[in-house]
C-alpha positions as CSV (number, residue, x, y, z in Angstrom):
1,X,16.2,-18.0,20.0
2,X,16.5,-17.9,23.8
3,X,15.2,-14.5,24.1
4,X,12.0,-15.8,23.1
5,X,11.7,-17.3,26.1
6,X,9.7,-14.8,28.3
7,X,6.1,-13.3,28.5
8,X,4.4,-11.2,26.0
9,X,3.0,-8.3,27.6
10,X,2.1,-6.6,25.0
11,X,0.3,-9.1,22.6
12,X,0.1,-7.4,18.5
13,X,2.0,-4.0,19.7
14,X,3.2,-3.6,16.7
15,X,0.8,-5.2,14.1
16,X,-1.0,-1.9,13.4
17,X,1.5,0.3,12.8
18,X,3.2,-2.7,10.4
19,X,-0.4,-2.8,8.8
20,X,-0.8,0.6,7.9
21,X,3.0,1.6,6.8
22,X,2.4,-1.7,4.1
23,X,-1.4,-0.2,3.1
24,X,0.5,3.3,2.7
25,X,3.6,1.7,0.6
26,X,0.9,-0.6,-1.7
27,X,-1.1,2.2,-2.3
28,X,1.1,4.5,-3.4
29,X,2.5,1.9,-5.6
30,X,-1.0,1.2,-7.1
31,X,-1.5,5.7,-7.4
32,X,1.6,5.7,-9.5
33,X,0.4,2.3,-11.8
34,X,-2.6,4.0,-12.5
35,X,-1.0,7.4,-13.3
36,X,1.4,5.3,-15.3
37,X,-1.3,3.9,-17.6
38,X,-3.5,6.9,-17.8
39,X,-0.8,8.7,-19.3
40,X,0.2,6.2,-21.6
41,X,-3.8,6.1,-22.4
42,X,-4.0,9.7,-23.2
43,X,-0.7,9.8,-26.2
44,X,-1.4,11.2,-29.1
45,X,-3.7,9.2,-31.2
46,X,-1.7,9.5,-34.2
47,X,1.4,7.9,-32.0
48,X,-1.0,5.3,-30.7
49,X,-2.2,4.5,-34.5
50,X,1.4,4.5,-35.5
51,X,2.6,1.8,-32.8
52,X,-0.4,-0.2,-33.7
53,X,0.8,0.0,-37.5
54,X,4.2,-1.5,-36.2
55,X,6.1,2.0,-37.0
56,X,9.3,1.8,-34.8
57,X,9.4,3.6,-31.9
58,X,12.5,5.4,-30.8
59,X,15.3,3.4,-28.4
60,X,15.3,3.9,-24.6
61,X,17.5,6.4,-23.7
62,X,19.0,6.2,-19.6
63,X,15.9,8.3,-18.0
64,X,13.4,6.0,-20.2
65,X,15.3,3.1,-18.7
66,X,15.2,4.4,-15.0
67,X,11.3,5.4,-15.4
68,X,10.7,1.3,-16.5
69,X,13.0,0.0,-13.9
70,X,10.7,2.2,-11.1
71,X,7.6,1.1,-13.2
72,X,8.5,-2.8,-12.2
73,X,9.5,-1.8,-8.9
74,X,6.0,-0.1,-8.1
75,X,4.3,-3.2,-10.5
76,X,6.2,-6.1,-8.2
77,X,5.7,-4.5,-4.6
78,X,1.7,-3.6,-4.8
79,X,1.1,-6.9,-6.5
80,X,3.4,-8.8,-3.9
81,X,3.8,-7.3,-0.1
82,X,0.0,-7.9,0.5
83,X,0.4,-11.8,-0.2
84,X,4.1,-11.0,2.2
85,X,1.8,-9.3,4.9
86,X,1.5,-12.6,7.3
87,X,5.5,-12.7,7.3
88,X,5.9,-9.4,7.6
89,X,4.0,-8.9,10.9
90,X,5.2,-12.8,12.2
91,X,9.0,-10.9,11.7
92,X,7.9,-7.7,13.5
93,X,6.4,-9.5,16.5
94,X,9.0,-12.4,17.2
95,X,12.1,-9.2,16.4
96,X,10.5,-7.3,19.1
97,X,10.5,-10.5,21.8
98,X,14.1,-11.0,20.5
99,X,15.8,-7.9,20.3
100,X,16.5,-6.2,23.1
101,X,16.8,-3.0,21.3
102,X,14.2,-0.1,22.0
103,X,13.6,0.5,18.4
104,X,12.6,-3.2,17.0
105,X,10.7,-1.8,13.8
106,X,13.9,-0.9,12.5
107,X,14.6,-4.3,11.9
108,X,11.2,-4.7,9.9
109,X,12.1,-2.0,7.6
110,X,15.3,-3.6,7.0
111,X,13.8,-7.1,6.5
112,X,10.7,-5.4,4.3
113,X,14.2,-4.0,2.2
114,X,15.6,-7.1,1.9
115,X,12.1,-8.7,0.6
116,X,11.5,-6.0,-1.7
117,X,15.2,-6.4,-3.0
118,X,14.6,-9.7,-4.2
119,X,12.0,-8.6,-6.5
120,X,14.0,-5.2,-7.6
121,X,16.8,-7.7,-9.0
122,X,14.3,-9.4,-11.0
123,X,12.8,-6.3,-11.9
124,X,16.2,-5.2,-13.1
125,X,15.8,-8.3,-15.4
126,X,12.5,-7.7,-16.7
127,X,13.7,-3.9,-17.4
128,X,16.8,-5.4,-19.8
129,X,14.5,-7.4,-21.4
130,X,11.5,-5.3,-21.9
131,X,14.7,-2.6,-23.2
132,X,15.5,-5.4,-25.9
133,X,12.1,-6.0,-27.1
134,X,11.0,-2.3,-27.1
135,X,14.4,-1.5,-29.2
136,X,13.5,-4.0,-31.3
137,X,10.4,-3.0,-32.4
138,X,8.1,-6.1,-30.4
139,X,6.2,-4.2,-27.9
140,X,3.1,-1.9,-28.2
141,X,2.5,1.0,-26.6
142,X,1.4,-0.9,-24.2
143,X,4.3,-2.7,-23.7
144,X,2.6,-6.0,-25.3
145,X,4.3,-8.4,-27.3
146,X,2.8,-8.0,-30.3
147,X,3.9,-11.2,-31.7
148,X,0.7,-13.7,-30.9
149,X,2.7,-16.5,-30.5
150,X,5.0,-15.5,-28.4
151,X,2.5,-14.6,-26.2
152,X,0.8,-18.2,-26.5
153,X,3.9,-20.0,-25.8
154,X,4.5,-17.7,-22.5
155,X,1.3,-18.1,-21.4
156,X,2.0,-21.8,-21.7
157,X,5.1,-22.5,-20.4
158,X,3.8,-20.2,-17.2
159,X,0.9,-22.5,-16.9
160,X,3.3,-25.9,-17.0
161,X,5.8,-24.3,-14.4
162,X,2.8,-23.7,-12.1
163,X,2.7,-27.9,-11.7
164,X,6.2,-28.2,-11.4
165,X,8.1,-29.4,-8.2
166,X,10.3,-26.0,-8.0
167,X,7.0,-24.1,-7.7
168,X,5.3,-26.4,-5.4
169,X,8.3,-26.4,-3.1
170,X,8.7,-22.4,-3.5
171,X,5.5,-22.2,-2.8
172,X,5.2,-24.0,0.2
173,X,8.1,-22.1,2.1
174,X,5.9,-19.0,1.4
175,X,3.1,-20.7,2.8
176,X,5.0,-21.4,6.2
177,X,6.3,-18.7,7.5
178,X,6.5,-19.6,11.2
179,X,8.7,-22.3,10.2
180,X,10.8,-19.8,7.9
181,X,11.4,-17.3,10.9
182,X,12.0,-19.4,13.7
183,X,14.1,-22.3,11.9
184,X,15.9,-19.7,9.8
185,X,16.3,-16.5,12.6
186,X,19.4,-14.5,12.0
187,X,19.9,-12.0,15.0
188,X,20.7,-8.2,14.4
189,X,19.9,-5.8,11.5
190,X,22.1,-7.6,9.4
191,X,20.4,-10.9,10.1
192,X,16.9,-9.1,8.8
193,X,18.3,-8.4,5.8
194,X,19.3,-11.6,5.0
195,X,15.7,-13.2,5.7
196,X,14.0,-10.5,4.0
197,X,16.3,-11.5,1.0
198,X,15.6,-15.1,1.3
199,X,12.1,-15.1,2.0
200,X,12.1,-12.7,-1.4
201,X,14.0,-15.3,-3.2
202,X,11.7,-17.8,-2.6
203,X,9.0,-15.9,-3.6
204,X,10.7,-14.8,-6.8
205,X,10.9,-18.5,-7.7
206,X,7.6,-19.0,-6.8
207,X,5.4,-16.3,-9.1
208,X,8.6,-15.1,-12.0
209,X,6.7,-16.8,-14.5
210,X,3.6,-15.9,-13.6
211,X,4.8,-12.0,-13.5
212,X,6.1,-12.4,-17.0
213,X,2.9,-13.0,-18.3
214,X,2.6,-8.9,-17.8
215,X,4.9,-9.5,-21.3
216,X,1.8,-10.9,-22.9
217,X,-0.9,-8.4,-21.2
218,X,0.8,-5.3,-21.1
219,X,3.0,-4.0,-18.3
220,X,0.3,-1.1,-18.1
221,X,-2.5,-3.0,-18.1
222,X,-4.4,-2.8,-15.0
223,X,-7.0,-5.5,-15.3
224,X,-3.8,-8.0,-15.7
225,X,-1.9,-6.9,-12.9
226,X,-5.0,-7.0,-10.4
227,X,-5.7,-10.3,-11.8
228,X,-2.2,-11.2,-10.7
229,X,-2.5,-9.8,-7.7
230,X,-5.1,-11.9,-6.5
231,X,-3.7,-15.3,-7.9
232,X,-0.4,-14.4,-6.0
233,X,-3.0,-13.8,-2.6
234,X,-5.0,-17.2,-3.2
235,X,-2.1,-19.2,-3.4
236,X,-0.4,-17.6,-0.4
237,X,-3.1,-17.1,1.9
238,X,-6.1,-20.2,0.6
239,X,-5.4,-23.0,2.8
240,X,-5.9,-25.1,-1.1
241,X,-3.1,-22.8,-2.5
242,X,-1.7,-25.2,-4.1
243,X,-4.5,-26.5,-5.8
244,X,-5.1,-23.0,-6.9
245,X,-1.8,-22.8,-8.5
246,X,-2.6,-26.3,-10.4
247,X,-6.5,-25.0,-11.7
248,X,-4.5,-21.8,-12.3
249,X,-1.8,-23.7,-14.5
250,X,-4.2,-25.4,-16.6
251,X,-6.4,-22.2,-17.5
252,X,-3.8,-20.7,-18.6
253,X,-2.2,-23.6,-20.9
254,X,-5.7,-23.5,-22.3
255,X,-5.8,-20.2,-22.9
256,X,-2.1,-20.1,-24.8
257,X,-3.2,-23.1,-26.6
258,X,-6.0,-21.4,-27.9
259,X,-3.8,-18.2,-28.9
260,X,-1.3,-21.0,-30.7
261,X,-4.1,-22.5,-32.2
262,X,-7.2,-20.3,-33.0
């Protein structure tokens, strides 16, 4: 981190041109949610009427699988990279005082790849398992469990893990990320990668759980995933983040106790 070691002329260069490529990626994540579950809205009420009956729905076929796999993508990087934001433009400035290359901002893209590849390997696991429960007949059309319980005991095993010491300490490398780039720098494109990976990691371990929970709402369901959205922002970016996570944690044990015992 030598480089480092000069003046800034050029103070927040490239913090609006970071800002607006992430507004630009988010909302056209959130354009193609809301397409998503307008369509699924607008089925055929007899198909609707059928799921509801518990009819079995036909297996994912390889495009079905691709379209859900995209869906998680588009669900996991508009609900995420605004809480990743602060990181993202910490990286951007501190690469181009580093680098010495004239095109710094390539080594954003690459780190904002290496975040966002994190969360596409856990959205690969949330595909296989939304695959198995759709093929066997426990989604909606939604794609809700439609087994009550289930849904009780996820929402309160995601409120226990929210006081746990793996999510506190996940959690609290997020909320440090001047201390993540500078103890952790790797030089060179290759170096950005590996952050943006392990900055993503840590932020999968952080909010899985809580993204599950989209098992119990319905992937589609809008409401839930802004409601996720901004619990993932307050305990990022709240200076009482964690506390957040812990009031947070016991709303929603209540709330699965209530569904396990009405």
């Amino acid at each position: 981190m030598t480089a480092l070691i000069r003046v800034d002329t050029q103070p927040g260069r490239e913090r609006p041109l970071v800002i607006v490529c992430l507004a630009m990626l988010v909302a056209i994540c959130w354009a193609c949610l809301v397409f998503r579950a307008l369509r699924i809205t607008t089925l055929d009420p007899s198909a609707l009427s059928g799921a509801a009956m518990g009819s079995a729905q036909p297996p994912y076929r390889a495009p079905e699988l691709v379209l859900v796999l995209a869906t998680w993508g588009a669900m996991l990087s508009a609900i995420t990279l605004p809480a990743a934001t602060p990181v993202i433009l910490l990286f951007a400035h501190i690469n181009r005082l580093a680098q010495g290359s004239p095109f710094p901002s390539v080594g954003t893209i690459v780190f904002v790849f290496g975040y966002l590849a994190a969360w596409v390997g856990f959205g690969a696991c949330a595909t296989l398992a939304q695959w198995a429960l759709h093929d066997a007949g426990a989604l909606d059309t939604g794609m809700a469990i439609v087994n009550t319980n289930a849904c009780g005991l996820l929402l309160v095993a995601a409120g226990l893990y929210q006081w746990t010491p793996a999510k506190h300490a996940c959690l609290q490398h997020c909320r440090a990320p001047l201390s993540f780039v500078l103890t952790g720098w790797r030089p060179g494109l290759w170096g950005a990668l590996r952050m943006g990976c392990t900055h993503g990691l840590y932020c999968v371990g952080c909010w899985w759980l809580l993204l599950l929970l989209l098992f119990a709402a319905g992937v589609t369901n809008l409401g839930s995933l802004l409601g996720l959205a901004a619990l993932v922002m307050l305990e990022k970016l709240l200076s009482g983040g964690a506390v957040v996570a812990c009031i947070g944690g016991l709303g929603l044990v209540a709330w699965g106790t209530l569904l396990l015992f009405p």
